[in-house]
C-alpha positions as CSV (number, residue, x, y, z in Angstrom):
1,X,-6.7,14.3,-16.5
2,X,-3.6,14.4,-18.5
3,X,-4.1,12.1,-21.5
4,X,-0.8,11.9,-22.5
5,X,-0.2,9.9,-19.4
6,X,-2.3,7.2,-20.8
7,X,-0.8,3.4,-20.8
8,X,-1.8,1.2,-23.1
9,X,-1.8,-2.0,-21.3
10,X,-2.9,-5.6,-22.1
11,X,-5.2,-6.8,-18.9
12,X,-2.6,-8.8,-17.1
13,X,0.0,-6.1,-17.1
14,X,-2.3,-3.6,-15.0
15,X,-0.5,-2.3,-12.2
16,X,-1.3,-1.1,-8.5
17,X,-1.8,2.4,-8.2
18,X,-3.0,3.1,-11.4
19,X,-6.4,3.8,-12.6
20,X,-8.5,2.0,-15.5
21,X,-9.5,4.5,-18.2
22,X,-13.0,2.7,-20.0
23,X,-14.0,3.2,-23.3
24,X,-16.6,6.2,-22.3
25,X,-13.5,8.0,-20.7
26,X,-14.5,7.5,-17.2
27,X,-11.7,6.2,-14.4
28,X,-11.8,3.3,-12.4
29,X,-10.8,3.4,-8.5
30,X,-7.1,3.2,-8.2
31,X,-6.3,-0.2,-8.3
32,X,-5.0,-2.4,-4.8
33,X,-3.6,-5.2,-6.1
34,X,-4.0,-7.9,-9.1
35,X,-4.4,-11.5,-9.1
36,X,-4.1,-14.1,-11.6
37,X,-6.7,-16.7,-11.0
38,X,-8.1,-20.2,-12.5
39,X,-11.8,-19.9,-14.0
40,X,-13.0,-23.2,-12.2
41,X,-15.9,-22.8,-15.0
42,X,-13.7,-22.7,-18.0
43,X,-12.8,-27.1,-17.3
44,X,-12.9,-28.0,-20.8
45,X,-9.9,-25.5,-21.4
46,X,-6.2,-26.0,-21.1
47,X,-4.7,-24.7,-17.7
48,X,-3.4,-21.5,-19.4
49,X,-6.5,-20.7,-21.1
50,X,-8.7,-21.0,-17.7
51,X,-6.1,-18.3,-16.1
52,X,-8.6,-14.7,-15.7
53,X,-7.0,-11.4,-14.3
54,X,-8.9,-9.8,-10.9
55,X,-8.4,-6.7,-10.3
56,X,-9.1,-5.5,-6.5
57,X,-9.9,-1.6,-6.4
58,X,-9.0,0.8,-3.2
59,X,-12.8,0.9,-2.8
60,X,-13.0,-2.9,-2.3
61,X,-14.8,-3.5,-5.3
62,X,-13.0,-6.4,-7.9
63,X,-13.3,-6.9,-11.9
64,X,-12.1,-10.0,-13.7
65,X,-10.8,-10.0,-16.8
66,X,-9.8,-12.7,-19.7
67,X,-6.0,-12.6,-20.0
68,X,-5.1,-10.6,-22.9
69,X,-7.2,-7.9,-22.9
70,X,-6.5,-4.1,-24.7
71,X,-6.8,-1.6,-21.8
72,X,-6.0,1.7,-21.1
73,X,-4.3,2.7,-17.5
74,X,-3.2,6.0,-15.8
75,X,-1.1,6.6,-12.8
76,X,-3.6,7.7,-10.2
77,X,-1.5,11.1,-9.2
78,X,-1.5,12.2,-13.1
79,X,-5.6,12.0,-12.8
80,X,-7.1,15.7,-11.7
């Protein structure tokens, strides 16, 4: 992988194609597509506050996370 290809992102600004990089250094799928949806379980918030990021994978597997999150990102053809 070449690491000076890695984006550092905030959660809502990942972006299809690219990969996740986690903490341990291992990589996500590549990612299909990214929604912004409404935590139905979050009703004492404000409407902004509810709003979550999902992140659909190429493997069909999803991840939600809290807007606002520090994340790291690569574009899947710069991964070995």
């Amino acid at each position: 992988m070449n690491t000076d290809k890695i984006e550092d992102v905030m959660s809502e600004l990942l972006g299809e194609g690219y990969r996740i990089v986690w903490e341990d250094g291992t990589l996500s799928p590549a990612i299909d597509w990214v929604d912004w949806i409404e935590d139905p379980e979050d009703e004492e918030k404000e409407d902004e506050e509810k709003e979550k990021v999902e992140v659909t994978f190429q493997d069909g597997s999803t991840r939600t996370f809290d807007k606002g999150v520090p994340m790291h990102q690569i574009w899947h053809e710069d991964v070995d």
